[in-house]
FILOTI-523168 format. One line per field, with one value per residue (C-alpha): y, z, x; residue number from 1. Coordinates in Angstrom, 2 decimals. Layout:
N
north <- Y ...
up <- Z ...
east <- X ...
pos <- NUM ...
//
This chain:
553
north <- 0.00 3.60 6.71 9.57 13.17 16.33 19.81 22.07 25.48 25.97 22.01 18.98 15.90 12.64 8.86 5.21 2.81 -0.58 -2.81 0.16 0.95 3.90 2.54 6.07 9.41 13.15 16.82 19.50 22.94 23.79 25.56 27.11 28.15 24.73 21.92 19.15 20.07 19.67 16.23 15.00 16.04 14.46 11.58 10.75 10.89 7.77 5.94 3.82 1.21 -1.38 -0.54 1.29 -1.47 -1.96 1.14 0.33 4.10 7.30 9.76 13.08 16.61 19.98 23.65 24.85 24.84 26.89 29.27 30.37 31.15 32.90 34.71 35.49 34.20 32.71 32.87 35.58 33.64 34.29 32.96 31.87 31.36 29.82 31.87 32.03 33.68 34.08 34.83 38.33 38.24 41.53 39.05 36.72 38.99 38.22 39.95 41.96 38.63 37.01 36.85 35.74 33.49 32.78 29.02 27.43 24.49 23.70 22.51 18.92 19.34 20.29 22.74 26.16 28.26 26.67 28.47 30.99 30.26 33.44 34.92 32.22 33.17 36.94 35.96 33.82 36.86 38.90 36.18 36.02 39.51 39.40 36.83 34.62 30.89 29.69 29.31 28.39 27.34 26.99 26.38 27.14 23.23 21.75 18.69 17.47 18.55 19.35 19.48 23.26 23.29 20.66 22.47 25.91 24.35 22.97 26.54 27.57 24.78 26.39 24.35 27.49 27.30 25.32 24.85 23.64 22.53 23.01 20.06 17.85 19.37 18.75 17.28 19.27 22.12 25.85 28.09 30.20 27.63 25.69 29.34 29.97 25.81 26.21 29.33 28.28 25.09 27.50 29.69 27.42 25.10 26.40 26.64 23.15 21.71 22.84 21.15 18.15 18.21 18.65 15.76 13.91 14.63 13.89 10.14 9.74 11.23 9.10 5.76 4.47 3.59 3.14 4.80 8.38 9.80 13.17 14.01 16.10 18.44 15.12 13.10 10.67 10.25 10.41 9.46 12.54 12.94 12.74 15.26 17.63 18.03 18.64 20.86 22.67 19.06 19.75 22.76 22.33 19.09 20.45 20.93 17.68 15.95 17.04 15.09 12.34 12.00 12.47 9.59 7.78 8.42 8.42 6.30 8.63 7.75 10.61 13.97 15.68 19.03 18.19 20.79 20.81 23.58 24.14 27.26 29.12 28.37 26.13 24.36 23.53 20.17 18.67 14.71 14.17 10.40 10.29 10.88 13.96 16.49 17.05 20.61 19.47 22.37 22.80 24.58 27.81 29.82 33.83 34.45 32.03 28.85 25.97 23.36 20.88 18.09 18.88 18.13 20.76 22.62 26.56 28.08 30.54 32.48 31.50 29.15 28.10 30.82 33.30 37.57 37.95 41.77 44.17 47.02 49.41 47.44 44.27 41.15 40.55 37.33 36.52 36.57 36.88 34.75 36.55 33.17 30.58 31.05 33.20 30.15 28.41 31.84 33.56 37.30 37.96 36.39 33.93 31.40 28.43 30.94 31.11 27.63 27.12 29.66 27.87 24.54 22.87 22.02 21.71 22.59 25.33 27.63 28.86 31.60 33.08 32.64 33.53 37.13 36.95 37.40 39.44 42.54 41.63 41.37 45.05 46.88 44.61 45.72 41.93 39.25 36.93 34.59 35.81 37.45 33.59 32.16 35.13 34.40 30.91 31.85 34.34 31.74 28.87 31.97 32.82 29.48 28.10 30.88 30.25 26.52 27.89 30.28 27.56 25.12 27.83 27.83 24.37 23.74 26.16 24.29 21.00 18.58 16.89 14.53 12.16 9.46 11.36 13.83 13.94 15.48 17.60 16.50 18.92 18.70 18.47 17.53 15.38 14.77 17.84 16.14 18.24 17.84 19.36 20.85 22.83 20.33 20.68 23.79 21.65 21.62 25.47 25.07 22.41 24.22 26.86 25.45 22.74 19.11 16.90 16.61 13.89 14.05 10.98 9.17 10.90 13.96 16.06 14.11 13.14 14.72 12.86 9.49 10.11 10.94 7.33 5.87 7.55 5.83 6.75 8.59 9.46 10.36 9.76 11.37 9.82 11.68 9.94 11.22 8.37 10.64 11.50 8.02 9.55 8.73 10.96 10.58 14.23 14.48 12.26 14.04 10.92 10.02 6.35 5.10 3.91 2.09 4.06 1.69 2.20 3.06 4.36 1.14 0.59 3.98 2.82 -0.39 1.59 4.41 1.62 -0.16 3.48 4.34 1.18 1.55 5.61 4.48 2.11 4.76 7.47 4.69 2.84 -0.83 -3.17 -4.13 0.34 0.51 1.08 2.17 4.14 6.34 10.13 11.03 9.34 11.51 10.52 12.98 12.42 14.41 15.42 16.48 17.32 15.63 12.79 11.05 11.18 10.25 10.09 12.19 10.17 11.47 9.37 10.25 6.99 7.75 5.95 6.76 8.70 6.71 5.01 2.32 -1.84 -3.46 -5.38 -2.20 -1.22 -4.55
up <- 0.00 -0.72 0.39 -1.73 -1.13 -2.83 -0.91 -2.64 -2.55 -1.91 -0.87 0.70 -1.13 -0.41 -1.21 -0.07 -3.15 -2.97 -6.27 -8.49 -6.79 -5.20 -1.95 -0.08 -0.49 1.79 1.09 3.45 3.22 3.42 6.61 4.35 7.68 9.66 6.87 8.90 10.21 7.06 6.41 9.78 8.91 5.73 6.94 10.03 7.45 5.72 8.43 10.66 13.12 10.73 8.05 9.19 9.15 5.42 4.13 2.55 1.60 1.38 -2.01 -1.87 -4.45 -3.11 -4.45 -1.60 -3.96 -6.57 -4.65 -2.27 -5.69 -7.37 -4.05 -3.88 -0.63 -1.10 0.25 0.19 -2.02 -3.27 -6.53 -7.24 -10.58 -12.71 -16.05 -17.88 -21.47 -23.50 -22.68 -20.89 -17.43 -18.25 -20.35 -17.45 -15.57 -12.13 -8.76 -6.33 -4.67 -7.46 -7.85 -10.60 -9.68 -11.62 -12.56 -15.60 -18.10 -21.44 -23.53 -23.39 -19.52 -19.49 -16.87 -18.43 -15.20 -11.85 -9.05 -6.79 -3.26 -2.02 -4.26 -2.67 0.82 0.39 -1.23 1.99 4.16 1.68 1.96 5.80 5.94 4.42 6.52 3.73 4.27 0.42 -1.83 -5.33 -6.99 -11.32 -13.40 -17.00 -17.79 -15.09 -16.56 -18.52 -15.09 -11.65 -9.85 -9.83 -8.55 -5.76 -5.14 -4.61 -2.03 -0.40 0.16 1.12 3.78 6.66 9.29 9.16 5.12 2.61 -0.62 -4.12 -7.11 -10.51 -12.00 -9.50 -10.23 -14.24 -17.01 -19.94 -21.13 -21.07 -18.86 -18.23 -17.55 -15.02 -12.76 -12.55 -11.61 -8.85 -7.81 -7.32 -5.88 -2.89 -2.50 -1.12 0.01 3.62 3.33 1.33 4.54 6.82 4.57 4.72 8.42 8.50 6.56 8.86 11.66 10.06 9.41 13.01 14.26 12.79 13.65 10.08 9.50 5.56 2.96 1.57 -2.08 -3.29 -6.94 -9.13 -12.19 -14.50 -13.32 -11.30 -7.62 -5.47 -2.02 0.32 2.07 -0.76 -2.09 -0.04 -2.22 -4.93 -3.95 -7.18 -8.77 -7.06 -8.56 -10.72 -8.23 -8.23 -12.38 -12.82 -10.55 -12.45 -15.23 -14.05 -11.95 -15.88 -16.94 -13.55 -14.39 -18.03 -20.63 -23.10 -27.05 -28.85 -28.82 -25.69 -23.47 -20.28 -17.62 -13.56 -12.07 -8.71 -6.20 -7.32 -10.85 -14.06 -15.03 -18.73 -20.59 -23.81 -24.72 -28.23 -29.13 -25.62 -24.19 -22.02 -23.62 -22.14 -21.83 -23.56 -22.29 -18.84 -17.30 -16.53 -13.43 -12.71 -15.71 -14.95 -17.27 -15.49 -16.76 -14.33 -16.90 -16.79 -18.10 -20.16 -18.29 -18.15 -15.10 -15.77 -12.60 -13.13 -11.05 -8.95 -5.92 -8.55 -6.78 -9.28 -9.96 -12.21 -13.51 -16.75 -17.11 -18.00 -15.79 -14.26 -12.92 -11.21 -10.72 -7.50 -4.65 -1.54 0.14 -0.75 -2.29 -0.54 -0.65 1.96 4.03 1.49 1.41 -2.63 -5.65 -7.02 -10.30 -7.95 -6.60 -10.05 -10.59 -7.24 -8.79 -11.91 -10.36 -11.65 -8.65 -5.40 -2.08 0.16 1.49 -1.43 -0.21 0.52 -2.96 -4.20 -1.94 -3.61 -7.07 -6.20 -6.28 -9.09 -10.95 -9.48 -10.97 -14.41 -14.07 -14.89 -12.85 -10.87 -12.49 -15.96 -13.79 -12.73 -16.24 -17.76 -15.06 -15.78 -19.59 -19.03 -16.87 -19.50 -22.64 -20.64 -19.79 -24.03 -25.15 -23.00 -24.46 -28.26 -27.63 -25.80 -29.10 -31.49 -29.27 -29.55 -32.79 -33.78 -32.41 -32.34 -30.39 -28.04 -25.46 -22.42 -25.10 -28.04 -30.45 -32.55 -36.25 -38.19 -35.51 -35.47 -32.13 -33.22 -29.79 -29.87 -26.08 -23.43 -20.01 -16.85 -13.51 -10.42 -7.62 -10.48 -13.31 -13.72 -16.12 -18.27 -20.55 -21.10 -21.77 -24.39 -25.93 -26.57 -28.06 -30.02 -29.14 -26.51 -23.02 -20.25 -16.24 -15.17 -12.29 -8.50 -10.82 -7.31 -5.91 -9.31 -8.65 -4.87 -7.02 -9.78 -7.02 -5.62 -8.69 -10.52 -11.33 -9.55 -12.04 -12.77 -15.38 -16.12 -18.75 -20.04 -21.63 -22.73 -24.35 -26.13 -26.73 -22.93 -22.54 -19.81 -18.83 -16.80 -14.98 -15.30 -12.28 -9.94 -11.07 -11.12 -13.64 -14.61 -17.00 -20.90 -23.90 -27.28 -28.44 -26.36 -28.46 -27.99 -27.47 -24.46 -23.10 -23.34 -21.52 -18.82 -18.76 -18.27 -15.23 -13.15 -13.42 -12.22 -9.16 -9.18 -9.42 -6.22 -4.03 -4.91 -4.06 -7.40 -7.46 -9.64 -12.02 -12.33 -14.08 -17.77 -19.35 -22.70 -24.14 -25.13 -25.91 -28.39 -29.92 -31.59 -32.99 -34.19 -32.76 -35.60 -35.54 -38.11 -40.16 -38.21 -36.01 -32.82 -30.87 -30.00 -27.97 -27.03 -24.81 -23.78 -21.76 -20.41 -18.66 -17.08 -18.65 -16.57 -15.84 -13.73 -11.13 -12.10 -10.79 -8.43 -6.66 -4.26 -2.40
east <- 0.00 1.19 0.06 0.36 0.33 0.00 0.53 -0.87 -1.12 -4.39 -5.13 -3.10 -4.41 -3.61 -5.05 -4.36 -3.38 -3.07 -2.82 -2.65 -6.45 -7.51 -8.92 -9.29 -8.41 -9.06 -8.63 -7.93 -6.73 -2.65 -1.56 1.45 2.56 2.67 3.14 3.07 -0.29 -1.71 0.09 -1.09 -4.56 -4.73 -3.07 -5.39 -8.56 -6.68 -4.89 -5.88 -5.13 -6.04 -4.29 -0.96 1.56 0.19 1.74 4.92 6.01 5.34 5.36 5.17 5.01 4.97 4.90 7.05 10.22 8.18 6.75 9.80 11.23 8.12 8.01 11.08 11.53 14.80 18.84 21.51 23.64 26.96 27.94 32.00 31.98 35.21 34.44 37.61 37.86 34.60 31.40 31.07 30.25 27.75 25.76 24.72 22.81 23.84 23.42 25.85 27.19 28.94 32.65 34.74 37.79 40.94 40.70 40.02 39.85 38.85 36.14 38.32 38.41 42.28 43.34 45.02 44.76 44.87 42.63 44.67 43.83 44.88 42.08 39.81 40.76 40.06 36.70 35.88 36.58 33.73 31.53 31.95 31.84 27.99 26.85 26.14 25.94 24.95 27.65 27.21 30.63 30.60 33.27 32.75 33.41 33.10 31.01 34.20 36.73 34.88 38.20 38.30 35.47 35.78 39.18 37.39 34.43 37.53 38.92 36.04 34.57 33.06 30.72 28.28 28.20 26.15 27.66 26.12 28.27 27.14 29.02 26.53 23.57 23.79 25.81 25.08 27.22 25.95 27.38 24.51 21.88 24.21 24.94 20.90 20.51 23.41 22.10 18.59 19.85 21.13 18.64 15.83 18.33 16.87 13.20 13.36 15.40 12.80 9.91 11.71 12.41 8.44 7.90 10.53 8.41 5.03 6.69 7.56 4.32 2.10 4.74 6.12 9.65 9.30 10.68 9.73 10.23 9.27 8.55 10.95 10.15 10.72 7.35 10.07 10.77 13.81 14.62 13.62 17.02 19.16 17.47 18.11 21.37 19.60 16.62 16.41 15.51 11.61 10.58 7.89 6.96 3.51 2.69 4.41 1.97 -0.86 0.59 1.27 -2.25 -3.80 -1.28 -2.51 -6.30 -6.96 -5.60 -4.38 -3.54 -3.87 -2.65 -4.17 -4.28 -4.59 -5.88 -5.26 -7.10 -6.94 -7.71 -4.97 -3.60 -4.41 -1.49 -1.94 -0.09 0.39 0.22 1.79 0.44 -0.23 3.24 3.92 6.04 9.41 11.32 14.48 16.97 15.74 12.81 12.81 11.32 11.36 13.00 15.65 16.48 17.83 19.34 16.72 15.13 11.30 8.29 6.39 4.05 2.44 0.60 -1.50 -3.33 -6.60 -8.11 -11.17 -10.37 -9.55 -10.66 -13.46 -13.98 -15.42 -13.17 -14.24 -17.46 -15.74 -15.25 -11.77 -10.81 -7.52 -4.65 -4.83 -6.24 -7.51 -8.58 -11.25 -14.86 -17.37 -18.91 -16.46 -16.56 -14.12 -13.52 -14.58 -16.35 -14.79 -15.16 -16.19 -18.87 -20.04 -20.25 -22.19 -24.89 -24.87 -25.67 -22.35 -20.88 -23.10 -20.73 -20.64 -23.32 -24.93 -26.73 -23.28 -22.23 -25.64 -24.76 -20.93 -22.15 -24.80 -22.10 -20.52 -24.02 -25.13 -21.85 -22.62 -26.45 -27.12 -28.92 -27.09 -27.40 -26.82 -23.36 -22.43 -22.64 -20.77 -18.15 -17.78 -17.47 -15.11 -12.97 -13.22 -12.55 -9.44 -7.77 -9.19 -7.00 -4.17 -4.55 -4.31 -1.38 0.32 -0.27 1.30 4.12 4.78 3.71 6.46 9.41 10.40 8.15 10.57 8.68 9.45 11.35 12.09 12.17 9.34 10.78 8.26 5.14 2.10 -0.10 -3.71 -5.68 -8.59 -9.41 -9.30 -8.87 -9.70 -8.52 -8.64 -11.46 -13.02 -12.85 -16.29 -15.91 -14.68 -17.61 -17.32 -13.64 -14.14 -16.73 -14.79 -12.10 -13.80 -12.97 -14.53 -12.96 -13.27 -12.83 -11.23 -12.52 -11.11 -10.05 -10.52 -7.27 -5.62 -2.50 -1.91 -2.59 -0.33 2.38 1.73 2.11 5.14 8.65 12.18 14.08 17.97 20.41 24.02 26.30 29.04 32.50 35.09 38.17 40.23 43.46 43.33 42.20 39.85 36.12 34.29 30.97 29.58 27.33 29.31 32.88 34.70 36.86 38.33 41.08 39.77 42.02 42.59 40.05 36.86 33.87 30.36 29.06 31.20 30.34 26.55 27.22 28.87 26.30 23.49 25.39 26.42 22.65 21.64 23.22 22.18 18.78 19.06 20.58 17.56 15.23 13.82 12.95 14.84 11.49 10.82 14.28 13.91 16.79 17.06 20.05 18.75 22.35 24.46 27.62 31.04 33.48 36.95 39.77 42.18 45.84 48.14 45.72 45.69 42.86 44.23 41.58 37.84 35.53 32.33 29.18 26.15 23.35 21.45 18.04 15.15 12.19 9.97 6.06 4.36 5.46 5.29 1.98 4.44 6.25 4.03 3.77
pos <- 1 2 3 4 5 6 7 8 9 10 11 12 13 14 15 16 17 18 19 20 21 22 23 24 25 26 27 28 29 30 31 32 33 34 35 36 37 38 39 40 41 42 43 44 45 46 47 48 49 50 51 52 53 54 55 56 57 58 59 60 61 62 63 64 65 66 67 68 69 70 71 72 73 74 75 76 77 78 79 80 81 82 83 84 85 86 87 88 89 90 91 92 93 94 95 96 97 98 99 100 101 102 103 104 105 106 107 108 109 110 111 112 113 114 115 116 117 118 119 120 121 122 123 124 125 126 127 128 129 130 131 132 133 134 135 136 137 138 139 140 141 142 143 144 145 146 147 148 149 150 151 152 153 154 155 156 157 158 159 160 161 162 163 164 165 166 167 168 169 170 171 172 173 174 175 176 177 178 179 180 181 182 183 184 185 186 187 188 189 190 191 192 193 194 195 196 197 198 199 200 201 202 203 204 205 206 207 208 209 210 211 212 213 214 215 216 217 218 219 220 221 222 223 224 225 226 227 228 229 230 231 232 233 234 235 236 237 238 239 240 241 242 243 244 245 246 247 248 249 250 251 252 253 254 255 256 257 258 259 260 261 262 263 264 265 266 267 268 269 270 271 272 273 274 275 276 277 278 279 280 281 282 283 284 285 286 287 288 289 290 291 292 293 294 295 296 297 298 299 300 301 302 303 304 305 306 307 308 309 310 311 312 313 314 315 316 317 318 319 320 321 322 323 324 325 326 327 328 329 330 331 332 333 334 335 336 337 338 339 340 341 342 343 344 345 346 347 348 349 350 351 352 353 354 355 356 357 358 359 360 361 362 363 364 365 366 367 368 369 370 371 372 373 374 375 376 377 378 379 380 381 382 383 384 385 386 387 388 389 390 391 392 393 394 395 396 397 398 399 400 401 402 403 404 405 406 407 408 409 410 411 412 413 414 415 416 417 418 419 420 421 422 423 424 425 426 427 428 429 430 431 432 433 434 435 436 437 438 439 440 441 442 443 444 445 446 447 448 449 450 451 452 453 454 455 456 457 458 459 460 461 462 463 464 465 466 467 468 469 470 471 472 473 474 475 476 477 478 479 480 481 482 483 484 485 486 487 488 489 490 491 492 493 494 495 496 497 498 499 500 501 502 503 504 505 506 507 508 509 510 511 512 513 514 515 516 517 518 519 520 521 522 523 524 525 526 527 528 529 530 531 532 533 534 535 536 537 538 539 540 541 542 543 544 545 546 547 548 549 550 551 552 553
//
């Protein structure tokens, strides 16, 4: 049996599955300011004496990684970055606490400058100075050489100090994208640590000594304590639980849009054949692009607790949430209030509602309920046009999802599936932009269910250098001894057995690990007209999805 939750903004969800069926589920409101309130609440709706030792282990998403950063209620952190010649420091836009450090090594991972320690030292005392206690350390290429970097934390080791490496955090090259992943990485490295200490707590409380996974931006799981060293891995948690809860709930061929609205925000997806689409680069937050593996997702603030107001004449809806629906003793109108005065959904005190809408329909000099069903149209217009801009996006780039790239593929959607509290719109919304749409079953607590069901995922990247006769494992930084001779095949082979045993130590189950290589490059290294060599990356992933009918037992 697992139990699954989902802490939401606005809602903590959570359900009981055992054999791949949802046997119970709850819903309660987040405390955001005492988390493990909310997890013991939910919990003690599900638990009970009878069924407590059944539980074999715990999954878990969260928004609190998202938001801190959204917020921006984050860590003073100060950046040491290994730049070398190149790229112009003025084009990375970063903030007063960076430094640049003398150190350096090549695209091939060969040291040309070594890193001063004096100039370390005298960066320390700055650092100290400012009270900071994040560090983020990045060397330029660091995923082909992290000894620089590992040479710098060294210098810079303090028992009051927290420090993230970039080489750890991601194996692909670009500079840019690896200083905003490190620096995020830091700056909720704190307010993630106390969510997890919650969550720590919560386990204890309630008596379990089984394990406990929270979901990353990718739709997989990880152990929850070694992730605390890579926090930045869990924003997005929340969107990507939405998708995999649709993945959990609906069996999905076609191409798709799938919708999780919830009090505060829609989160809006795209199925290509059925399969999730992937954000191939990284995924990007505040303006910053990571280099974090995610799958495609937009929020947009419009959602069931949406402020509901009238400005100009003209209905305004969001983005802001002022608490929940009059109905549920909320301060303003809101969409759901709509819906209650509508008849779509039947919760709440509807008189209050009734009263809610009642203002808005005065300054519209409309009835109420003529004001209710333009509100609910104007909700469904807003998030069907969100849907079609997001589809022109995508349609024109390539279509990369979850496996593959998908050359010269058009998304034409022929299912709209709805989840969430206010999935009942989805009529409207479908309406409006043309195709039919479906609510799977327990859409109100899809996204605690596709949690409980999703697949422990990792990544390894291979280099190899034939003339150095080097191999390095990016992420890990270690480096081992090859022959002149070794070939991609051989890197492959490796790859496949180092995230094996990655996969084990972040918690997945020997029948969840299914391997497939997204990266497979050769290039000959000439001199004097001569082929001197090889350089040979692979990048060997397991695919993200759902758990084996066999892992939960």
């Amino acid at each position: 049996m697992i139990l699954g939750i989902d802490v939401g903004g606005t809602h903590t969800d959570a359900v009981l599955v055992q054999n791949f069926q949802l046997i119970k589920k709850a819903k309660v409101l987040t405390d955001q300011t005492n988390i493990m309130a909310s997890l013991l609440e939910a919990a003690e709706k599900l638990i009970s004496d009878e069924n407590i030792n059944d539980i074999k282990r715990i999954v878990l998403s969260t928004t609190i990684s998202t938001n801190a950063i959204v917020q921006n209620k984050t860590n003073r952190v100060a950046m040491v970055l290994l730049s070398g010649p190149g790229l112009s420091p003025t084009t990375l836009n970063l903030g007063k606490d960076t430094y640049f450090a003398r150190g350096y090594v090549n695209h091939r991972g060969i040291p040309v400058k070594n890193v001063n320690s004096r100039q370390i030292a005298d960066i320390s005392q700055e650092i100290s100075e400012n009270a900071i206690q994040q560090i983020g350390i990045v060397g330029k290429f660091s995923s082909r050489n992290p000894q620089q970097e590992l040479d710098t934390a060294e210098l810079l080791q303090d028992s009051s100090r927290n420090i993230s490496l970039g080489h750890t955090l991601s194996g692909q090259l670009n500079f840019p994208r690896r200083i905003a992943t490190t620096y995020l990485n830091a700056a909720i490295y704190d307010i993630y640590r106390g969510f997890v200490q919650d969550v720590q707590k919560f386990v204890a409380r309630i008596g379990l000594h089984i394990p406990v996974y929270i979901l990353k931006a990718d739709g997989g799981t990880i152990l929850i304590d070694p992730s605390l060293d890579c926090p930045v891995q869990t924003i997005h948690s929340g969107p990507a639980a939405g998708i995999m809860g649709v993945l959990a709930t609906a069996c999905i061929r076609e191409d798709a849009v799938a919708l999780d609205i919830g009090g505060t925000t829609t989160d809006i997806s795209v199925f290509a054949d059925g399969v999730p689409l992937l954000e191939p680069t990284g995924v990007s937050i505040s303006g910053r692009k990571t280099l974090i593996r995610g799958l495609y997702t937009k929020s947009i603030g419009v959602g069931g607790d949406s402020v509901v107001k009238v400005e100009k004449g003209d209905i305004v809806i969001g983005p802001q949430r002022e608490g929940p629906a009059a109905a549920l003793d909320g301060p303003f109108a809101t969409p759901t209030d709509a819906m209650i005065v509508e008849g779509i959904v039947t919760f709440g005190d509807s008189q209050k509602a009734q009263n809610a809408i009642a203002l808005i329909a005065k300054k519209l000099h409309m009835s109420v309920q003529d004001a209710a069903r333009a509100i609910v149209e104007k909700t469904a217009a807003m998030i069907a046009d969100n849907v079609r801009q997001i589809l022109l996006e995508i349609n024109n780039k390539p279509v990369y999802t979850i496996h593959e790239l998908l050359e010269g593929k058009i998304i034409r959607p022929r299912m709209l599936y709805v989840v969430g509290g206010p999935a009942a719109i989805a009529p409207f919304i479908a309406q409006n932009l043309g195709y039919p749409y479906s609510i799977p079953d327990h859409s109100e607590v899809s996204n605690a269910l596709g949690v409980a069901v999703a697949r422990t995922t990792a990544e390894v990247t291979i280099l190899a250098d034939t003339e150095k006769r080097e191999l390095i494992f990016s992420e890990e930084g270690c480096v081992q001894s090859v022959p002149r001779s070794f070939s991609t095949a051989d890197a492959i082979e490796i790859g496949k057995k180092a995230l094996h045993k990655k996969a084990v130590r972040m918690g997945a189950r020997p029948q969840d690990i299914i391997m497939e290589v997204t990266e497979s490059q050769e290039f000959n290294m000439i001199r004097d007209f001569c082929t001197t060599g090889k350089n040979i990356r692979v990048k060997v992933q397991i695919k993200p999805g759902l758990i084996s009918s066999g892992a939960e037992r």
